[in-house]
C-alpha positions as CSV (number, residue, x, y, z in Angstrom):
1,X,70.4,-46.0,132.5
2,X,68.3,-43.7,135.5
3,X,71.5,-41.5,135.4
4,X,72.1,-41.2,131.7
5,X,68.3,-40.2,131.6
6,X,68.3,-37.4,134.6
7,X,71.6,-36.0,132.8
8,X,69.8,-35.4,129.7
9,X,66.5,-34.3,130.9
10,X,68.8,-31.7,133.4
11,X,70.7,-30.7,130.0
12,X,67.5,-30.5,127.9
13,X,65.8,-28.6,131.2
14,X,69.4,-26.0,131.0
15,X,69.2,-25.4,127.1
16,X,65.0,-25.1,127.2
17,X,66.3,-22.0,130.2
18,X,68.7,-20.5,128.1
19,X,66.6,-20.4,125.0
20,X,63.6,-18.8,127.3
21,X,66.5,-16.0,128.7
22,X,67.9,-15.4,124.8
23,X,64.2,-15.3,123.4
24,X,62.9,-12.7,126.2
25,X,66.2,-10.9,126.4
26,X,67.0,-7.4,124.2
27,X,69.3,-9.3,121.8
28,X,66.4,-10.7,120.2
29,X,65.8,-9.1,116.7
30,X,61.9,-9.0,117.0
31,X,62.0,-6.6,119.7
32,X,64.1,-4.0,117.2
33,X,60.7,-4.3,114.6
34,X,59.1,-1.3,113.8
35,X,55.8,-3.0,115.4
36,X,57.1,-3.7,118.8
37,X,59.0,-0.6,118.8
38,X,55.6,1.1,118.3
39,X,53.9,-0.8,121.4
40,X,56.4,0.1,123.7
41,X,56.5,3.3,122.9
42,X,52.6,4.2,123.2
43,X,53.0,2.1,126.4
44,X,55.5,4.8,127.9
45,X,53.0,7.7,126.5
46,X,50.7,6.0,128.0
47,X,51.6,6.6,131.7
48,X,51.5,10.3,131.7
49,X,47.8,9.9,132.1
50,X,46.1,9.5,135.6
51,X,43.6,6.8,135.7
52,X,43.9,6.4,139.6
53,X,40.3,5.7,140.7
54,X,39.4,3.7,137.7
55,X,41.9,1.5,138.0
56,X,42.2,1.6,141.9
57,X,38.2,0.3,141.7
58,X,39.2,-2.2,138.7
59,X,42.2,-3.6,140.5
60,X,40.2,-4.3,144.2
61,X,37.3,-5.5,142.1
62,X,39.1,-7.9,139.9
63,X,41.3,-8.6,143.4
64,X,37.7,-10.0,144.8
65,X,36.7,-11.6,142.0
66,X,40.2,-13.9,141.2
67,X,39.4,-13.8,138.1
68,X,42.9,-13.3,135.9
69,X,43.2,-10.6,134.2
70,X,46.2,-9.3,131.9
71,X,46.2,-6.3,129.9
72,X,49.9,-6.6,129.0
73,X,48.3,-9.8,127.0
74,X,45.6,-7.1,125.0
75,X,48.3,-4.6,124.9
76,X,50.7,-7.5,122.7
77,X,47.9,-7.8,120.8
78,X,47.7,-4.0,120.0
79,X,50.7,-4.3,117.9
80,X,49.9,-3.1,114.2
81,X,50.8,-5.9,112.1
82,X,47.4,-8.5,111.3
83,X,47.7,-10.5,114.0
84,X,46.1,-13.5,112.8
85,X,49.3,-13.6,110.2
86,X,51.7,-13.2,113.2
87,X,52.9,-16.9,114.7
88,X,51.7,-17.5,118.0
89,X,55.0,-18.0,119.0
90,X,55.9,-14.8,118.3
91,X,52.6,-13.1,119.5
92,X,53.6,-15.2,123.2
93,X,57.3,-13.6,123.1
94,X,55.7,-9.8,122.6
95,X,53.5,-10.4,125.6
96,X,56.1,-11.9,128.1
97,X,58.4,-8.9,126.5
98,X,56.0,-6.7,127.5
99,X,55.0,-8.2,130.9
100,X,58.2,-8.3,131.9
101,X,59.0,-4.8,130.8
102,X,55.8,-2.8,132.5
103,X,53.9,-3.2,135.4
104,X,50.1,-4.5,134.9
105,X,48.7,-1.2,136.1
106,X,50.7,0.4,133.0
107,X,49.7,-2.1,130.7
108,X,46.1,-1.2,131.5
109,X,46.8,2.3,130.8
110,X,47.5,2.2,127.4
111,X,44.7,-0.3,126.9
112,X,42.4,2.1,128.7
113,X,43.6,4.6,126.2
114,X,43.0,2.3,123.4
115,X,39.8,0.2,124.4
116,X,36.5,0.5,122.2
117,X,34.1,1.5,124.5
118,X,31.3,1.1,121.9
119,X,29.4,4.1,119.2
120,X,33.3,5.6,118.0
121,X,34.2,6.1,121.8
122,X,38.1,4.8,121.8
123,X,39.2,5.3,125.4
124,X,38.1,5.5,129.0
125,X,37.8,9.7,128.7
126,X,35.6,9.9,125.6
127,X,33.4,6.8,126.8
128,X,33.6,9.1,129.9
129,X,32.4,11.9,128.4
130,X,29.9,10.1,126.1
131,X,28.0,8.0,128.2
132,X,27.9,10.8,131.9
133,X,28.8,13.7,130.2
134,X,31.8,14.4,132.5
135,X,35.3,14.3,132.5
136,X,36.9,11.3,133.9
137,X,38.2,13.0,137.1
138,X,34.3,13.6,138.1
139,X,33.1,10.5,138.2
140,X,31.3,8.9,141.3
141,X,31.8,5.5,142.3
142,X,28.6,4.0,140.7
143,X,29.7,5.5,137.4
144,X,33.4,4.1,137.5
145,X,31.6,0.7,137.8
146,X,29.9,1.3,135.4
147,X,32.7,1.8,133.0
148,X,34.6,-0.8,134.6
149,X,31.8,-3.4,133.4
150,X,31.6,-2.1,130.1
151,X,35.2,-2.3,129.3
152,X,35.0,-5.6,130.5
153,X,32.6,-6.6,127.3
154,X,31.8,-3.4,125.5
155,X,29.1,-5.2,123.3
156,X,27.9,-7.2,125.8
157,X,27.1,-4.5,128.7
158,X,26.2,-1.8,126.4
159,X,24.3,0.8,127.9
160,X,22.5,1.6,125.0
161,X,21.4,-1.8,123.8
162,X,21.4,-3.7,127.4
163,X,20.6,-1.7,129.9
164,X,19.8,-4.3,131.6
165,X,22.2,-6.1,131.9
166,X,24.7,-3.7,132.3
167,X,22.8,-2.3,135.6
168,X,22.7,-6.4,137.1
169,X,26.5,-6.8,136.5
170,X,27.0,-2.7,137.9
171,X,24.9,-3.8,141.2
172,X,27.2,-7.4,141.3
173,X,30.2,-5.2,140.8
174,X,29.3,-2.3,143.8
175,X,28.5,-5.8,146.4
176,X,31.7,-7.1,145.2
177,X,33.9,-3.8,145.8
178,X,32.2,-3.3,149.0
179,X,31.7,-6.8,150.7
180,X,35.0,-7.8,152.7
């Protein structure tokens, strides 16, 4: 009985592998969609720009921190169809798609690209521009903080509206980044 039940879970555990490799691989007809096709290919545009220090100071603080962090997940859910009507099934299979395809660093690209900063400010150069009145190369440390916390919760560390709060998490941020 022991055997007959560790031959089936071992065959169960095979087929559950191979249905995994057939979902994720490029025979898979939801990757041909106009939607996906989309995605990937504002996630190649997407790497022509140069967001090294941003995401050099993101990476180390977000290191620090442990907490996880996937853009390839927000970049899935960039995809243009409603995606409250799209199966989470489905939704799941576009991520690891994606994951798998491009590295995290050029998933956060394109949602750097595509992020809502806050007040019509869609992407890291206009929030740039908007809220130091510089482009994005000229930025000093204390300033890439700062945009690293408000794309972490553009509502909630709005420079506008919460100041204050947006300053506490910038000064947690700058003792995270440099404390070893």
């Amino acid at each position: 009985m022991v055997k007959k039940s560790l031959k089936i879970f071992i065959g169960l555990v095979i087929i559950l592998v191979i249905t995994i490799a057939v979902l994720l691989s490029d025979f898979n007809p939801i990757y041909k969609n106009e939607e996906f096709l989309f995605i990937t290919k504002e996630l190649n545009n997407a790497q022509k720009e140069d967001f090294q220090a941003f995401i050099f100071t993101y990476n180390k603080i977000y290191e620090k921190i442990k907490e996880p962090s996937c853009p390839c997940q927000n970049a899935a859910n960039n995809i243009r169809t409603d995606i409250r009507n799209t199966s989470l099934l489905k939704r799941t299979l576009y991520w690891l798609k994606i994951k798998k395809e491009f590295s995290h660093d050029e998933c956060l690209k394109f949602v750097l690209i595509n992020y809502d900063f806050g007040f019509d400010n869609i992407g890291i150069k206009d929030a740039s521009k908007f809220y130091f009145k510089k482009d994005l190369e000229k930025l000093n440390e204390k300033e890439i903080i700062t945009l690293v916390v408000i794309f972490r919760n553009s509502g909630l560390y709005n420079p506008i509206q919460n100041k204050k709060k947006l300053d506490a998490k910038v000064l947690l941020f700058e003792e995270i980044l440099h404390n070893k």
